[in-house]
C-alpha positions, 0 to 999 in steps of 0.5 A: 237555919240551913246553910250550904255546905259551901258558899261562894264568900269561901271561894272568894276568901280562898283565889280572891287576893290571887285572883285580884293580883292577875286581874284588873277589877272594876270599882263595882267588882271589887266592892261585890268582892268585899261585900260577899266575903265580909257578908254576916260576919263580924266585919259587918257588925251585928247584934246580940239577940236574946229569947223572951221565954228562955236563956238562948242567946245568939249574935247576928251579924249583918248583911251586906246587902249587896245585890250581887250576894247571893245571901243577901236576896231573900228579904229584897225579893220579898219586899218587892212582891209584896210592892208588886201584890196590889199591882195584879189584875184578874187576867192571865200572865204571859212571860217573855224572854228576848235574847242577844245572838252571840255575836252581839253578847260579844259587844256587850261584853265590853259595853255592858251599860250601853248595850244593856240599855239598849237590849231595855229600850229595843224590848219595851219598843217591840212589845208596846208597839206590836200590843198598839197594832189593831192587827194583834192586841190593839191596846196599851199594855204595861208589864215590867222586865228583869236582865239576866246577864248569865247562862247556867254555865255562868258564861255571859248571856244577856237577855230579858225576862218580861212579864206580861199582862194578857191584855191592856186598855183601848187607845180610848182608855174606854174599855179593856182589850184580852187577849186570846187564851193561851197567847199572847202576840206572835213571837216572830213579829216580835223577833224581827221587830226587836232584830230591826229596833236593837240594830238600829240602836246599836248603830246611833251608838257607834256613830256617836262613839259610845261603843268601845273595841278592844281585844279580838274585836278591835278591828270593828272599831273600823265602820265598815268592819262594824256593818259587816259585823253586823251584817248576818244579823240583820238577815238571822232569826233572833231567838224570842220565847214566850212561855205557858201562861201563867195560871192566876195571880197567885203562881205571878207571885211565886214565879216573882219570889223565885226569880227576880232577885236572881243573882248568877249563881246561888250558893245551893249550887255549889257542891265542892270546893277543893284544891282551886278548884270549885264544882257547881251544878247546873242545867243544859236547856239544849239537852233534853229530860233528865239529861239537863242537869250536869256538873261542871268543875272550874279553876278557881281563877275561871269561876270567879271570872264568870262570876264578876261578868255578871256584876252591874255596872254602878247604879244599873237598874235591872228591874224596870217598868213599862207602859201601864206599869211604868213610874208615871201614872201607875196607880191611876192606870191600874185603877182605870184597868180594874174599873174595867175590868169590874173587880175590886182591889181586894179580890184581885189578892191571893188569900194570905192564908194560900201564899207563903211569904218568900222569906219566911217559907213555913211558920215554926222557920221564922228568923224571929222565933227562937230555935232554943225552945221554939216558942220565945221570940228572939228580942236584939239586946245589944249591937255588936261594933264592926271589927276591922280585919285590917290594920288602920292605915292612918 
C-alpha cells in the first residue's frame, strides 16, 4: 500500500506539544490534533489480520476518523458518492464557486460559524431565486454545496462549491425546464444577488450581537465603523465563477470522489519536513500554465497554524442540501424529475464496469486482498486493545 514519504500526524508529532504551549486551541483543534497524530497506530486499536490461502499476517490499526485527517477521507468520500449515485439525472451539471472578498475573510475569521452560514444561506437564496426568475430558468432547481475554507497556500479562503443541475421543474411541477447547453444562469446576477443577500445577513447578525471583534478589527465592534467597513463592498464586484459543465453522470462522480471530502492539505503534498521546518506544494491560480505549481516552505509553528483555520467548529456541516435536493421530499422530487424527464432509474447509473470505486481505484489494490500471495483474502482474527501512551492519571 503507497504511503507518503511524510505526513501531516509527523509535523504534529514534531512542533505539536510546542505549538500547544504558545498558542491557545479550541476544543475541536485540539481533538483534530490528537485524532491525526494517533491515526492507525496502536493508540487507536486495531486488529490481527491473517490471509485465507497463505501464512501472511498483518495488524491493522484503526482510523481516527476524524474529518479533518487527511487519511481518514477515502472510505467517507466514497460511501457518500455511492449515496449520491441514484440522485443523478440525464442532464448536464454546472458547478458554482461563490467567494468571500478579503475583507469579509477577515470577519470570518473570527466568526467562522456565523459567518459560514450566512456565506450557506446567501449562496442557496441566490441560486433558487435567479433559477425561479421567468427571466432566466424559471423553474425550481436543487443541487448541493461544499465549504472549502482554504487557499492552496493554506491561508484562510472561505467559499462554496456548488454543483448543479442544468435545469429544475416548472413552478406547476408539470414539466421540466433546460437550460441552454453549456450555461447555466449569468454569473453577474448571481454576483450582486449573492453581494446584496450576504450583506444584509451579516448586518441582522451585527445588530443582534452575534458578531465578535477583536485584534486589528476591534475598532468595528463600533456601528459606524462596521457600515463604513462595509461600505466599498457593497459597490465591488464579487467574485462568482461557474465552470465548464460537466460531461455526464459519470464525470459528476469522479469530480464527487475527488473533491468533497477535501481536507486543506493532503499528505501527497508535502515534500519535506526538517529542521522546523515543512515544505509543501501547491498551486497559484493567478499565474498562468506551468507556471502554477510552486513550493512554499513554512516554520513549523506557521503551517500548523494555517492548518487549524481550517478545523470546523463542532458539529459544522459542510456538505448541504438545497432545493429538489434538499432532506424534505428528496426522493419524491427526484422521481417526479425522472418521470419527466422519461428515463428510468437505471439508465440514469454509469455502468459499474466503466466507474472505479474511489476507495478501491484498481482490483489487484484491494485492502482486503492480500499483498503476500496476491490471491487470499485477508480474514481479522483478532482485535488489538488500544494502549495509552500516557500514564493513567487516576
Amino acid at each position: 500500500m503507497y504511503k507518503p514519504a511524510f505526513e501531516l500526524a509527523d509535523i504534529l508529532r514534531q512542533e505539536g506539544d510546542a505549538y500547544r504551549g504558545a498558542h491557545r486551541l479550541t476544543y475541536q483543534q485540539d481533538r483534530a490534533v490528537d485524532a491525526i497524530v494517533n491515526c492507525r497506530t496502536a493508540a487507536m486499536g486495531g486488529h490481527l489480520e491473517e490471509c485465507d490461502q497463505c501464512p501472511y499476517t498483518r495488524i491493522s490499526y484503526n482510523s481516527c476518523r476524524n474529518r479533518h485527517c487527511p487519511k481518514c477521507q477515502s472510505l467517507a468520500r466514497a460511501k457518500w458518492v455511492e449515496a449520491r449515485r441514484a440522485e443523478l439525472l440525464p442532464v448536464e451539471y454546472f458547478h458554482v464557486v461563490f467567494t468571500l472578498p478579503e475583507p469579509l475573510a477577515r470577519i470570518a475569521y473570527h466568526n467562522r460559524k456565523v459567518v459560514y452560514n450566512i456565506l450557506f444561506k446567501a449562496t442557496a437564496e441566490t441560486l433558487t431565486t435567479i433559477a425561479r426568475d421567468p427571466h432566466h430558468l424559471g423553474a425550481e432547481t436543487g443541487f448541493f454545496a461544499v465549504l472549502h475554507t482554504w487557499g492552496q497556500n493554506l491561508q484562510h479562503h472561505p467559499h462554496l462549491h456548488c454543483v448543479v443541475p442544468g435545469g429544475g421543474l416548472s413552478p406547476d411541477g408539470e414539466r421540466w425546464v433546460s437550460c441552454k447547453p453549456g450555461f447555466f444562469l449569468p454569473v453577474k446576477v448571481l454576483s450582486r444577488l449573492f453581494r446584496r443577500l450576504f450583506l444584509e445577513q451579516l448586518r441582522i447578525a451585527f445588530r443582534k450581537g452575534k458578531l465578535r471583534f477583536s485584534g486589528e478589527l476591534a475598532e468595528l465592534r463600533r456601528q459606524t465603523c462596521f457600515i463604513r467597513y462595509l461600505a466599498p463592498l457593497k459597490e465591488a464586484e464579487w467574485v462568482v465563477y461557474a465552470k465548464a459543465p460537466f460531461g455526464g453522470a459519470l464525470q459528476v462522480l469522479d469530480y464527487l470522489g475527488r473533491y468533497t471530502h477535501r481536507v486543506a492539505l493532503s499528505n501527497e503534498r508535502l515534500l519535506d519536513v526538517k529542521d522546523g521546518q515543512v515544505t509543501f506544494q501547491w498551486k497559484d491560480y493567478r499565474a498562468k500554465g506551468r507556471e502554477k505549481s510552486r513550493v512554499m516552505t513554512l516554520a513549523g509553528e506557521e503551517f500548523i497554524r494555517r492548518f487549524l483555520i481550517h478545523v470546523l467548529p463542532r458539529g459544522f456541516q459542510r456538505i448541504r442540501f438545497f432545493g429538489l435536493l434538499s432532506n424534505r421530499n428528496r426522493k419524491a422530487r427526484l422521481a417526479d424529475c425522472r418521470r419527466l424527464l422519461t428515463a428510468p432509474i437505471l439508465e440514469l447509473l454509469p455502468n459499474p464496469g466503466e466507474y472505479r470505486s474511489v476507495w478501491q481505484p484498481l482490483p489487484e489494490q484491494s485492502i482486503r486482498c492480500c499483498p503476500g500471495c496476491g490471491k487470499g483474502e485477508m480474514i481479522r482474527v483478532l482485535a488489538i486493545a488500544p494502549v495509552r501512551l500516557w500514564p493513567d492519571s487516576t
